[in-house]
C-alpha positions as CSV (number, residue, x, y, z in Angstrom):
1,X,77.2,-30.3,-2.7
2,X,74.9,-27.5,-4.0
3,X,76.5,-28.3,-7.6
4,X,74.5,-27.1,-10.4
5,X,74.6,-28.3,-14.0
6,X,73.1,-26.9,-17.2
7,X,73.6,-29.0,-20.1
8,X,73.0,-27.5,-24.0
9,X,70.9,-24.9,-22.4
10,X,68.8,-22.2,-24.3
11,X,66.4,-19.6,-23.6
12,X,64.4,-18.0,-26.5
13,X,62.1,-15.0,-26.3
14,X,60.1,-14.1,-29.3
15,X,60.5,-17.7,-30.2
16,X,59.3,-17.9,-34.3
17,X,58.9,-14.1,-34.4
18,X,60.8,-11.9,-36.6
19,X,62.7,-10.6,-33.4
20,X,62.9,-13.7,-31.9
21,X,65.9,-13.7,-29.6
22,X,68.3,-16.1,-28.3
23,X,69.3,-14.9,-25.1
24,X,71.4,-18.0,-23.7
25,X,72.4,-20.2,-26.5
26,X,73.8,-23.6,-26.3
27,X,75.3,-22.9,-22.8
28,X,76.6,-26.1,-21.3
29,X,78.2,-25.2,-17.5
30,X,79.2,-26.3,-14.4
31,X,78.8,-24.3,-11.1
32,X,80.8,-26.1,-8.6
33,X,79.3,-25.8,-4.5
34,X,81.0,-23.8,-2.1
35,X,82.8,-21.6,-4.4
36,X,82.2,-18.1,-5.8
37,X,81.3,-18.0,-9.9
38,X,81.3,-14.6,-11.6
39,X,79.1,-14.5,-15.2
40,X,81.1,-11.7,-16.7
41,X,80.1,-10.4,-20.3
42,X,78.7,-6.8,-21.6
43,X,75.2,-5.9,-21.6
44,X,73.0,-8.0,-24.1
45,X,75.4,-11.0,-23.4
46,X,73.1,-13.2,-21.6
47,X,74.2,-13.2,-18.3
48,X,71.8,-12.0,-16.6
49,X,69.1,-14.1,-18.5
50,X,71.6,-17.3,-17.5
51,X,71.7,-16.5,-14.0
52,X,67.8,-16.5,-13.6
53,X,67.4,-20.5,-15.4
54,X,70.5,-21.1,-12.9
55,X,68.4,-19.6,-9.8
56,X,65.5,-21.3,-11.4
57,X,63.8,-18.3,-11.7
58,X,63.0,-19.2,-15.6
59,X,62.5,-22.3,-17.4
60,X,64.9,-22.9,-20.3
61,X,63.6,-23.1,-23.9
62,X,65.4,-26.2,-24.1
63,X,68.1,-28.4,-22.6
64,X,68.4,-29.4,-19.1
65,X,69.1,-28.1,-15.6
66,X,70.6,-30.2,-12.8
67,X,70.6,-29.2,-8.8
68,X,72.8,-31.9,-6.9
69,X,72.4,-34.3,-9.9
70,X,68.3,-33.8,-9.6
71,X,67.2,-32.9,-12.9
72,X,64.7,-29.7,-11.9
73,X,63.7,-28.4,-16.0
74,X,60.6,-29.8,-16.1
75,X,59.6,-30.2,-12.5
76,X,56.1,-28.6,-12.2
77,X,55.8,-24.9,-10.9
78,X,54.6,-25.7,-7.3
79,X,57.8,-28.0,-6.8
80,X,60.2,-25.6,-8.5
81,X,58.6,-22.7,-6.1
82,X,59.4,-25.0,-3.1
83,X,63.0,-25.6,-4.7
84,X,63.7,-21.8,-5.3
85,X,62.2,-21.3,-1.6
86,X,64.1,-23.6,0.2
87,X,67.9,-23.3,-1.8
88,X,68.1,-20.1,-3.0
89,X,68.2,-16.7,-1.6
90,X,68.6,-14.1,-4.4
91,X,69.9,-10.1,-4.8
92,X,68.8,-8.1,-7.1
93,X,70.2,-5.1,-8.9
94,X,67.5,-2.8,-8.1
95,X,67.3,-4.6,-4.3
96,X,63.3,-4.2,-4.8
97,X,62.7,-3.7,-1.3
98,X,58.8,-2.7,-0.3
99,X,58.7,1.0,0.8
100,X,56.5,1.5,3.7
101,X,57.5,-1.0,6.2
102,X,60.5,-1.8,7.8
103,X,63.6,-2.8,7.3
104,X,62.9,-5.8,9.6
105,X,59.7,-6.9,8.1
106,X,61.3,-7.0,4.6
107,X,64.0,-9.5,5.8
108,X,61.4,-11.3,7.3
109,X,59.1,-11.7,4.5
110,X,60.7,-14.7,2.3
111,X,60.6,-16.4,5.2
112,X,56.8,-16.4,6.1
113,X,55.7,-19.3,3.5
114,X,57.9,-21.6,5.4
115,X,55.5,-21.4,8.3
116,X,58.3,-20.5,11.0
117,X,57.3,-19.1,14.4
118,X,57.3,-15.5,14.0
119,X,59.5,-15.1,17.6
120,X,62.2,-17.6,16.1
121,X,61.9,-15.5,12.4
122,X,62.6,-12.4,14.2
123,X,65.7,-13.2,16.0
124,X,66.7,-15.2,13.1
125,X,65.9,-11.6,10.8
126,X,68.1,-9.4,13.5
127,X,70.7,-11.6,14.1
128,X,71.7,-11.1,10.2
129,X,71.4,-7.7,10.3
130,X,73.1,-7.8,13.4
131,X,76.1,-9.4,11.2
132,X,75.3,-7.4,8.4
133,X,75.9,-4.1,10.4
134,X,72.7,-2.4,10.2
135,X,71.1,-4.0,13.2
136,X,69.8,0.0,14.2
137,X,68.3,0.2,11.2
138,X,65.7,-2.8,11.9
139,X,62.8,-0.3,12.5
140,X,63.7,2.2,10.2
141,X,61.4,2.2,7.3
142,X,62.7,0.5,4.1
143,X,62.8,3.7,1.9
144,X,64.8,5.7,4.3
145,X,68.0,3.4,3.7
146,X,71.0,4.9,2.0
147,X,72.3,2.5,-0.6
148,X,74.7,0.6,1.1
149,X,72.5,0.2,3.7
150,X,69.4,-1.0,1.4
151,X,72.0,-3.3,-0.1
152,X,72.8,-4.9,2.7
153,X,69.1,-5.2,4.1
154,X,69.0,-6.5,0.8
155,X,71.8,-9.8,1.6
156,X,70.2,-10.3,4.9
157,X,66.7,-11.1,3.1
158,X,68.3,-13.3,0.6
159,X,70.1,-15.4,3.9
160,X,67.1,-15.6,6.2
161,X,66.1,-18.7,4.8
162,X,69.8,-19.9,5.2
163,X,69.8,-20.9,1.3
164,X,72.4,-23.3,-0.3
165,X,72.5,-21.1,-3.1
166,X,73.0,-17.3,-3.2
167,X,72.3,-15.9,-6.4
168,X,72.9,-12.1,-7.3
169,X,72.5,-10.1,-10.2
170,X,74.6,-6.7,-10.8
171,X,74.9,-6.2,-6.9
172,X,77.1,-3.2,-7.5
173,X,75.5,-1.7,-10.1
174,X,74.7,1.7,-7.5
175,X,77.6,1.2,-5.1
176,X,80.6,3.0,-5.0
177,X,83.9,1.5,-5.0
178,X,84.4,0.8,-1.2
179,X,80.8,0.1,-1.1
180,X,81.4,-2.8,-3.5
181,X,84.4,-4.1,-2.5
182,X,82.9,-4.3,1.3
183,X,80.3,-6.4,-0.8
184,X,82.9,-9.1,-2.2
185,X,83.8,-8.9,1.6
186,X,81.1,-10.5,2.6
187,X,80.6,-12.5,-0.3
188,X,84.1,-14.0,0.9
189,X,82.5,-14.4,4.5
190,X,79.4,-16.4,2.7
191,X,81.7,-18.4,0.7
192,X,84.0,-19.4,3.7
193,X,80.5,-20.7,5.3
194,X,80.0,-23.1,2.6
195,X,77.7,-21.0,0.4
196,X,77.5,-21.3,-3.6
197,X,77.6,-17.9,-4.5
198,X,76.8,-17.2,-8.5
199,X,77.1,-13.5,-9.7
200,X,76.3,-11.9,-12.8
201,X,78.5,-8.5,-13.2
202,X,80.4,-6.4,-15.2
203,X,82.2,-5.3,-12.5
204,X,85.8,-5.4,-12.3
205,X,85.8,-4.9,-8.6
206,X,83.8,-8.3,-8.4
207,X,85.9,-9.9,-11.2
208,X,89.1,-9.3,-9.4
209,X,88.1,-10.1,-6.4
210,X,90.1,-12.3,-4.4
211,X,87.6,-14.8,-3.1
212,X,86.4,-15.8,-6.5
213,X,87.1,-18.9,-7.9
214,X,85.6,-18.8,-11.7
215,X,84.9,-16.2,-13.5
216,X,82.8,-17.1,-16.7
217,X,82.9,-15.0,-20.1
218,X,79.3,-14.8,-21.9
219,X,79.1,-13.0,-25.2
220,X,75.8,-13.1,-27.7
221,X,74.2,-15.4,-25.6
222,X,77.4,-17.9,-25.6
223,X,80.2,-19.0,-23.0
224,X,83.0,-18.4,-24.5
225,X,85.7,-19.4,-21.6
226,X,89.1,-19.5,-23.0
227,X,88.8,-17.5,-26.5
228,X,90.5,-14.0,-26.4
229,X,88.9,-10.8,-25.4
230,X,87.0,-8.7,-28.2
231,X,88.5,-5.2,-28.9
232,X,87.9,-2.8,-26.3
233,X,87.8,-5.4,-23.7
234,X,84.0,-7.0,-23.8
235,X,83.0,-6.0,-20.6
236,X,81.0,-3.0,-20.6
């Protein structure tokens, strides 16, 4: 359920340039469904560019990517769309939510390509913020949020689709400390639900958080589960 499988994955930029990069290198892993995987590693160690081939969100150089045992590397881009629409729901660091409108219309807008009635999308959009706890805030515009308000407008876009997956990169890169730790709350609430939840962090907060089940080392591109810590601990 919701199990994803890379197998001898790599992703190169620059491929057969001088600078050419390897940015995830021979990574074969195992993301089990319904529990909470942490990518852990300094900048530059390929985490974030692993979580966006996991998310589907890039195509790997080479190797392959299962979803449920459904190989999805070389399915063509209007398919892989679809997949991403329908089983993922994704955070980002920055949040990127559109200035201008409002809150509500931002959680709503992942949701319009799926062709939902818009009375049914908008009770679907308050409910989670409802949950959330910034329900007042549905007609506020997007740029007047504080950040652990935009952050969580943030988690209620990535769940309107009710996705499989939830997929989040550096989610408390601009929190404070009780703001992230409320954020590992409700990761723990998502997780209890029967979401996968795959996070790429540096984060101690989110590393020793109690609902995670795996976190996974990364270093030059590598997974390197199991070897001992570089000097200076490796997670900057």
């Amino acid at each position: 359920m919701n199990r994803i499988a890379l197998r001898d994955v790599r992703k190169v930029y620059g491929a057969g340039r001088p600078d050419e990069l390897a940015a995830v290198d021979g990574v074969t892993l195992d993301v089990d469904g319904g529990a909470v995987t942490v990518l852990r590693g300094p900048s530059g160690s390929g985490k974030t560019s692993l979580l966006s081939l996991v998310g589907c969100m890039a195509r790997p150089t080479s190797g392959r990517i299962f979803l449920d045992g459904r190989e999805v590397t070389s399915l063509p881009e209007r398919f892989l769309t679809e997949v991403r629409r329908r089983t993922f729901g994704f955070v980002f660091q920055q949040f990127h939510l559109l200035r201008g409108i409002s809150v509500l219309e931002n959680v709503m807008l992942p949701a319009y390509p799926l062709g939902d009635p818009r009375p049914a999308l908008e009770r679907r959009a308050r409910a989670l913020l409802e949950t959330l706890d910034v329900a007042r805030r549905a007609d506020a515009r997007a740029d007047w949020l504080s950040g652990g308000e935009a952050q969580r407008v943030a988690i209620a876009r990535a769940l309107v689709n009710d996705p499989d997956v939830v997929v989040a990169d550096e989610p408390t890169a601009h929190l404070d400390s009780r703001l992230s730790r409320e954020f590992m709350e409700i990761v723990a609430a998502l997780r209890r639900r029967g979401k996968t939840v795959v996070i790429a962090s540096h984060d101690p907060i989110v590393h020793d958080a109690p609902g995670v089940d795996r976190v996974v080392r990364m270093r030059d591109g590598r997974v390197v589960d199991g070897e001992p810590e570089p000097a200076g601990g490796g997670a900057a």
